[in-house]
LUMTORLUM-830314 format. One record per atom (N, C-alpha, C): residue number from 0; residue in one letter; atom name; x, y, z. Coordinates in nm, 4 decimals. Layout:
<pts>
+-----+---------+-------+----------+----------+----------+
! num ! residuo ! atomo !        u !        v !        w !
+-----+---------+-------+----------+----------+----------+
! NUM !       A !    CA !        X !        Y !        Z !
...
+-----+---------+-------+----------+----------+----------+
</pts>
This chain:
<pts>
+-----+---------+-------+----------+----------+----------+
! num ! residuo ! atomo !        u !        v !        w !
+-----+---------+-------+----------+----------+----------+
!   0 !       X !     N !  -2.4233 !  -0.5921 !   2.1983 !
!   0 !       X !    CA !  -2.5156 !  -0.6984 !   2.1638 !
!   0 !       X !     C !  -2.5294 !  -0.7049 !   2.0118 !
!   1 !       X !     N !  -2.5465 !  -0.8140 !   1.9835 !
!   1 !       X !    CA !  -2.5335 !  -0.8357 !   1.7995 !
!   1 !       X !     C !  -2.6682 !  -0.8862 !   1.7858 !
!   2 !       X !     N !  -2.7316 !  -0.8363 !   1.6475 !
!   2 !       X !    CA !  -2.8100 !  -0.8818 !   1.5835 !
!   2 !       X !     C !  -2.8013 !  -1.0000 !   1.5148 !
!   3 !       X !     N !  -2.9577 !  -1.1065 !   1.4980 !
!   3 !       X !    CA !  -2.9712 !  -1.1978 !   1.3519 !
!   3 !       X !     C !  -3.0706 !  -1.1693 !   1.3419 !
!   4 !       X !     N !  -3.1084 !  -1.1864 !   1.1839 !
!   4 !       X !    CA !  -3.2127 !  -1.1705 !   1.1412 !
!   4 !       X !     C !  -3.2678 !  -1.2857 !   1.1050 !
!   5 !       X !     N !  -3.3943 !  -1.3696 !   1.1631 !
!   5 !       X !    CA !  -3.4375 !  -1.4553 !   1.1320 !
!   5 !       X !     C !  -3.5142 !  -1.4304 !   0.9315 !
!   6 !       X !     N !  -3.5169 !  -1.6064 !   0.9026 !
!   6 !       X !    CA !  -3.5323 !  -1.5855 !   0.7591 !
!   6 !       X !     C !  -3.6664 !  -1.6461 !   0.7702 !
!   7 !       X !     N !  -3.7191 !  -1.7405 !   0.9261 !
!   7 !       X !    CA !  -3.8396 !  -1.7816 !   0.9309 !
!   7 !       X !     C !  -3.9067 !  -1.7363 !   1.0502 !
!   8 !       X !     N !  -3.9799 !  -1.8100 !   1.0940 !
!   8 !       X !    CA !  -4.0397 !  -1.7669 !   1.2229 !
!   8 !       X !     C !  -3.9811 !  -1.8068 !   1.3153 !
!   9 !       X !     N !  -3.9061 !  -1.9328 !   1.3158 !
!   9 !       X !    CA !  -3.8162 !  -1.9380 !   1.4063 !
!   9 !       X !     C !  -3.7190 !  -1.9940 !   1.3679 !
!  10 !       X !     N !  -3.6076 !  -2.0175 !   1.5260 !
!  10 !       X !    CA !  -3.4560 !  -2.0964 !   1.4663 !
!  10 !       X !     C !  -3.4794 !  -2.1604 !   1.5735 !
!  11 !       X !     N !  -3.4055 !  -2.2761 !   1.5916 !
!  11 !       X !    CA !  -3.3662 !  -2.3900 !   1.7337 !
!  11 !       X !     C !  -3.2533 !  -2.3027 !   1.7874 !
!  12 !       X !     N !  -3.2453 !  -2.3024 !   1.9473 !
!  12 !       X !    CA !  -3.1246 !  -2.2492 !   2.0094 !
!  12 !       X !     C !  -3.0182 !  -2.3002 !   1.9182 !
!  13 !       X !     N !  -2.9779 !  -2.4013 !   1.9478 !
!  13 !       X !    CA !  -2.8190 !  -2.5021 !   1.8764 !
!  13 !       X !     C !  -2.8400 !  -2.4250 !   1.7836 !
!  14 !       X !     N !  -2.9113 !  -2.4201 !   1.6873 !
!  14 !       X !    CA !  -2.8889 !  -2.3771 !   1.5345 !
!  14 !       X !     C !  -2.8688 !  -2.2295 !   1.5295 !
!  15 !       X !     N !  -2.9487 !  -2.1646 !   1.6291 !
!  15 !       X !    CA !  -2.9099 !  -2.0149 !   1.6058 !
!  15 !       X !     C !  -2.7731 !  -2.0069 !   1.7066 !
!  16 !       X !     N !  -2.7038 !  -2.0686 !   1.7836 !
!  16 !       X !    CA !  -2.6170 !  -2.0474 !   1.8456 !
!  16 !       X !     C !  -2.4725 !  -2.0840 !   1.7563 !
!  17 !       X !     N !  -2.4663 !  -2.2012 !   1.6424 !
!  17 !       X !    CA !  -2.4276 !  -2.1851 !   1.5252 !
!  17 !       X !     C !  -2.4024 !  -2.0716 !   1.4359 !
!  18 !       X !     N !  -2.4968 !  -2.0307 !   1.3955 !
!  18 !       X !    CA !  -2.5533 !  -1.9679 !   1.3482 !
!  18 !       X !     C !  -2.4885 !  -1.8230 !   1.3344 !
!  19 !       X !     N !  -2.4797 !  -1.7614 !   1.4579 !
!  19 !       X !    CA !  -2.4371 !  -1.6437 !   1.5182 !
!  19 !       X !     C !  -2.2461 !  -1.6490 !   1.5561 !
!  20 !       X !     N !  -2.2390 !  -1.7783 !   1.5646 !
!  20 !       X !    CA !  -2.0973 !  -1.7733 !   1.5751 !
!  20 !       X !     C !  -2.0481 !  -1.7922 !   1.7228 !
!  21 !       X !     N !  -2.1793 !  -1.8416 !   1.8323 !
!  21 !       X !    CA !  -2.1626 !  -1.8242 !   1.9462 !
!  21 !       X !     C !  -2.0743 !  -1.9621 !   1.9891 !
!  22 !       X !     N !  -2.0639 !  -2.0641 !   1.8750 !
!  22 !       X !    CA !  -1.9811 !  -2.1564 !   1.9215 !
!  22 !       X !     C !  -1.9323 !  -2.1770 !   1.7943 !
!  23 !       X !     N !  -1.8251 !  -2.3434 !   1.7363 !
!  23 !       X !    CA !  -1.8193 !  -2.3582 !   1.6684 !
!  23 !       X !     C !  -1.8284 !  -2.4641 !   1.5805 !
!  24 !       X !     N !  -1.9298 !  -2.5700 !   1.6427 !
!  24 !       X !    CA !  -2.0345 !  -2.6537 !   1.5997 !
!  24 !       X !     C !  -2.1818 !  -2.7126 !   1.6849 !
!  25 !       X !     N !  -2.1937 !  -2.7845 !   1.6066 !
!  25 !       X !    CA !  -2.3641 !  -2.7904 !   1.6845 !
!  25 !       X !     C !  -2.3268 !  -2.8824 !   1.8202 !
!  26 !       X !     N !  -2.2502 !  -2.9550 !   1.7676 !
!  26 !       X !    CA !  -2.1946 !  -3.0659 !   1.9180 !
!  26 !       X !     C !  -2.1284 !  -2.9525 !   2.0374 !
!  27 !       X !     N !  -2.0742 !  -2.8368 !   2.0087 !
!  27 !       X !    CA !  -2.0834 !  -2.7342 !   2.1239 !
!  27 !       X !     C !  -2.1929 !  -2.7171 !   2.1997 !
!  28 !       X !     N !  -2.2470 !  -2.6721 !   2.0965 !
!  28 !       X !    CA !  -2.3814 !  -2.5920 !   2.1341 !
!  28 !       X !     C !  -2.4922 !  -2.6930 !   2.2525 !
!  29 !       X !     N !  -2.4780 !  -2.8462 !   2.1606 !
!  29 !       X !    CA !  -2.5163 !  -2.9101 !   2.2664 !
!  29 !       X !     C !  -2.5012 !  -2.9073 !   2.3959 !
!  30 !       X !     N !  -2.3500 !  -2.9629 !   2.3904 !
!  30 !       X !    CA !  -2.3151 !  -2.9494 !   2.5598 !
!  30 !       X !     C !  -2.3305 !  -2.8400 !   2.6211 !
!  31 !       X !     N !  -2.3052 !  -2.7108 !   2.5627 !
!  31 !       X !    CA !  -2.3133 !  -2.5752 !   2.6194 !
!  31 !       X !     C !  -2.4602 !  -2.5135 !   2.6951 !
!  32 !       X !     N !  -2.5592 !  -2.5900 !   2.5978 !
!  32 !       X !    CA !  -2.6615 !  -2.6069 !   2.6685 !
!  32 !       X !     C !  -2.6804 !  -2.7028 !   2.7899 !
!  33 !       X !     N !  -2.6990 !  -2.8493 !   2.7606 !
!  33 !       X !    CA !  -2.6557 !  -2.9358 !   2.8439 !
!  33 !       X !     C !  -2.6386 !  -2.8920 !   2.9754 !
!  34 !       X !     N !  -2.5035 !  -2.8047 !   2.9408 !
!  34 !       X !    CA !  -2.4147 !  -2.7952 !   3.0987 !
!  34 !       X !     C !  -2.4810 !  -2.6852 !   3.1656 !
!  35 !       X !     N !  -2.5967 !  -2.5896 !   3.1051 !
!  35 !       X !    CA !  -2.6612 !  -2.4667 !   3.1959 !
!  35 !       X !     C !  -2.6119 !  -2.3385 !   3.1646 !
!  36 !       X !     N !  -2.5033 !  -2.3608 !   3.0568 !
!  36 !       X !    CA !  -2.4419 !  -2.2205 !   3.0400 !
!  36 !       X !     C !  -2.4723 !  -2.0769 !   2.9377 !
!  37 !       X !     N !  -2.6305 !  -2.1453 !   2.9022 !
!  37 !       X !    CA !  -2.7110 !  -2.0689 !   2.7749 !
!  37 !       X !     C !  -2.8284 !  -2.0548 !   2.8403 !
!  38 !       X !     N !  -2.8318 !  -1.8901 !   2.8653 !
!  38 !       X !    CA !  -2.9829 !  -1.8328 !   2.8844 !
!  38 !       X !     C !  -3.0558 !  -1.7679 !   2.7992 !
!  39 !       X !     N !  -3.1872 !  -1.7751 !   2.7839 !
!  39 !       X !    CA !  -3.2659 !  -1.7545 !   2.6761 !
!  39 !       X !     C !  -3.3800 !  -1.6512 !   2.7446 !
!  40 !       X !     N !  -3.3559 !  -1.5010 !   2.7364 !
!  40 !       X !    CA !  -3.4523 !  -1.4031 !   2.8183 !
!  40 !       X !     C !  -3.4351 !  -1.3918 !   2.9306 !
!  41 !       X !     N !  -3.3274 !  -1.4372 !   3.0157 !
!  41 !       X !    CA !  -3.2519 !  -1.4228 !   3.1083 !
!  41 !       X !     C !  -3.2612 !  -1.5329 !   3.1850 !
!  42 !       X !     N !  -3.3357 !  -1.6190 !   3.1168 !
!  42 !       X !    CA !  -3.3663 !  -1.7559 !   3.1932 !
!  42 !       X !     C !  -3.2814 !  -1.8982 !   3.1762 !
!  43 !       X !     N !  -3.1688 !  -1.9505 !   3.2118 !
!  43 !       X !    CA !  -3.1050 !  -2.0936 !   3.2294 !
!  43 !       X !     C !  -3.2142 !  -2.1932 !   3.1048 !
!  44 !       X !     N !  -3.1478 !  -2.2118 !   2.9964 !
!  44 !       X !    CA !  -3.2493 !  -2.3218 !   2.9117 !
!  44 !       X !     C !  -3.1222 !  -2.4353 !   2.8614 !
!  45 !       X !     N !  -3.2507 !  -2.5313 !   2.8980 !
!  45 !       X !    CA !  -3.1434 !  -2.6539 !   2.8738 !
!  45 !       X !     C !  -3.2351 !  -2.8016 !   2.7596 !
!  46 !       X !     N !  -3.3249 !  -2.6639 !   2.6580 !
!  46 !       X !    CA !  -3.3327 !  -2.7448 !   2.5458 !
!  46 !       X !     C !  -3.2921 !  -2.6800 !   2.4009 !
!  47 !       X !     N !  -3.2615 !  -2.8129 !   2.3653 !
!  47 !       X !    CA !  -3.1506 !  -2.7855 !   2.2965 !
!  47 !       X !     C !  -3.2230 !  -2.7372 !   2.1146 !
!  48 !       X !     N !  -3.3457 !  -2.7834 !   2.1248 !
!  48 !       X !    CA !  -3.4566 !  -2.7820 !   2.0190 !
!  48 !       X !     C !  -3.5288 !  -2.6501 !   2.0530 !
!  49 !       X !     N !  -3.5373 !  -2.6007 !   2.1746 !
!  49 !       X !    CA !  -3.6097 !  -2.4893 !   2.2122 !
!  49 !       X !     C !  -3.6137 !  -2.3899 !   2.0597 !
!  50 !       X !     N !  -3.7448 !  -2.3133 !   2.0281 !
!  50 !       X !    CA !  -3.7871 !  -2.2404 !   1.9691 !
!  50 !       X !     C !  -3.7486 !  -2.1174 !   1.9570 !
!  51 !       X !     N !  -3.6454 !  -2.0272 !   1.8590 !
!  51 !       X !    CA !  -3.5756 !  -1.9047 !   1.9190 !
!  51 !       X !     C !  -3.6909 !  -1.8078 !   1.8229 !
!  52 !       X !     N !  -3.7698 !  -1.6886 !   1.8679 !
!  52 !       X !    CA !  -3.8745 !  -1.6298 !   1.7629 !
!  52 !       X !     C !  -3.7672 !  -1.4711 !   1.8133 !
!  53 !       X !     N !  -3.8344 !  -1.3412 !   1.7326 !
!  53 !       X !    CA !  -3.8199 !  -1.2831 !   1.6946 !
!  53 !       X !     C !  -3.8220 !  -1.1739 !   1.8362 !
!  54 !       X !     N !  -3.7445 !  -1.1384 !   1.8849 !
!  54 !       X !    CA !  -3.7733 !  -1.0369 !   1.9993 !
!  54 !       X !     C !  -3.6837 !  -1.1154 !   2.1498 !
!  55 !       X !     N !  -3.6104 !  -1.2484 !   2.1362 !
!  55 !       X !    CA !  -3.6079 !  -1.3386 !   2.2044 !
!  55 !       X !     C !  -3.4012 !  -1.2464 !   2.1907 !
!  56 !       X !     N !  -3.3475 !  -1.3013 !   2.3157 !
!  56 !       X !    CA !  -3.1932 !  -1.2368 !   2.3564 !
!  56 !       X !     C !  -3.1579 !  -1.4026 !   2.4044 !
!  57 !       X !     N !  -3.0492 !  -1.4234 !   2.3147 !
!  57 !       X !    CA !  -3.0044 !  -1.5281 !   2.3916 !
!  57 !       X !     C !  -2.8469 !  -1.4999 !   2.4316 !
!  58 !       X !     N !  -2.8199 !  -1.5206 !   2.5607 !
!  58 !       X !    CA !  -2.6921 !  -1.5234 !   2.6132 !
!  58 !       X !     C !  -2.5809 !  -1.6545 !   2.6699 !
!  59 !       X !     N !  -2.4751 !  -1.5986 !   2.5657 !
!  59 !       X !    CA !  -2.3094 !  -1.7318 !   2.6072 !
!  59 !       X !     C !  -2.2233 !  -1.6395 !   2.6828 !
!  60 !       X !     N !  -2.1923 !  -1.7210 !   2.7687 !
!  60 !       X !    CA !  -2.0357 !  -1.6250 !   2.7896 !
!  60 !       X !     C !  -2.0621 !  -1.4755 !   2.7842 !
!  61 !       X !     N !  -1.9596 !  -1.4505 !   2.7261 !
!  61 !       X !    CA !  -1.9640 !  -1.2682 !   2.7019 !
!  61 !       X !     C !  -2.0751 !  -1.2503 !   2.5863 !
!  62 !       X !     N !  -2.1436 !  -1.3114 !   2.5330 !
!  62 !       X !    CA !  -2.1920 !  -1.2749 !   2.4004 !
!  62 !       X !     C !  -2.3565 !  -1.2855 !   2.4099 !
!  63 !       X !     N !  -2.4025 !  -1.1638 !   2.3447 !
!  63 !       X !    CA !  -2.5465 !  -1.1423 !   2.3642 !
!  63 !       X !     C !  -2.6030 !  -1.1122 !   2.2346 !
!  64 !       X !     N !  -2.7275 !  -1.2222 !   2.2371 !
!  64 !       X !    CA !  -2.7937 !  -1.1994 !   2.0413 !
!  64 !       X !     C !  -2.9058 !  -1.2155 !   2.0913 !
!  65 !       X !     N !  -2.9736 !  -1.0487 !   1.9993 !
!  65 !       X !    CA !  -3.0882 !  -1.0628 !   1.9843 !
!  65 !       X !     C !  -3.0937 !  -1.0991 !   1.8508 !
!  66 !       X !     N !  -3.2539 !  -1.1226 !   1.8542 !
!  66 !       X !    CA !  -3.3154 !  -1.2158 !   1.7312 !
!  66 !       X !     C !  -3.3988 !  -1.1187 !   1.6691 !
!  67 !       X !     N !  -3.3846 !  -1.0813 !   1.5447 !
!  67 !       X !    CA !  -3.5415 !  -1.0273 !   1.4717 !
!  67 !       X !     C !  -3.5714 !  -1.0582 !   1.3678 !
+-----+---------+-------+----------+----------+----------+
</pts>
């Protein structure tokens, strides 16, 4: 599991999924959400603005980021 270190209080999924390298633009990230394939605390999230704070695991595919 890989770390980011937030620089505010929070990031938007898309942007921290950017961000981290979990795709390789934001128009991914969209659909990737979109389609159901991004869970956020082990939970299926399908917004794309959703709020990522500090203690929060978001999972793609093989790839798991926590946030601090």
């Amino acid at each position: 599991m890989e770390t980011f270190v937030l620089k505010d209080d929070f990031i938007k999924l898309g942007q921290l999924m950017k961000a981290a390298n979990m795709v390789s633009n934001g128009s991914d990230a969209k659909f990737c959400i979109q389609d159901g394939l991004v869970k956020v605390n082990g939970e299926v999230t399908l917004q794309r603005g959703k709020k990522i704070v500090a203690g929060d695991v978001v999972e793609y595919r093989n790839m798991s980021v926590k946030v601090e």
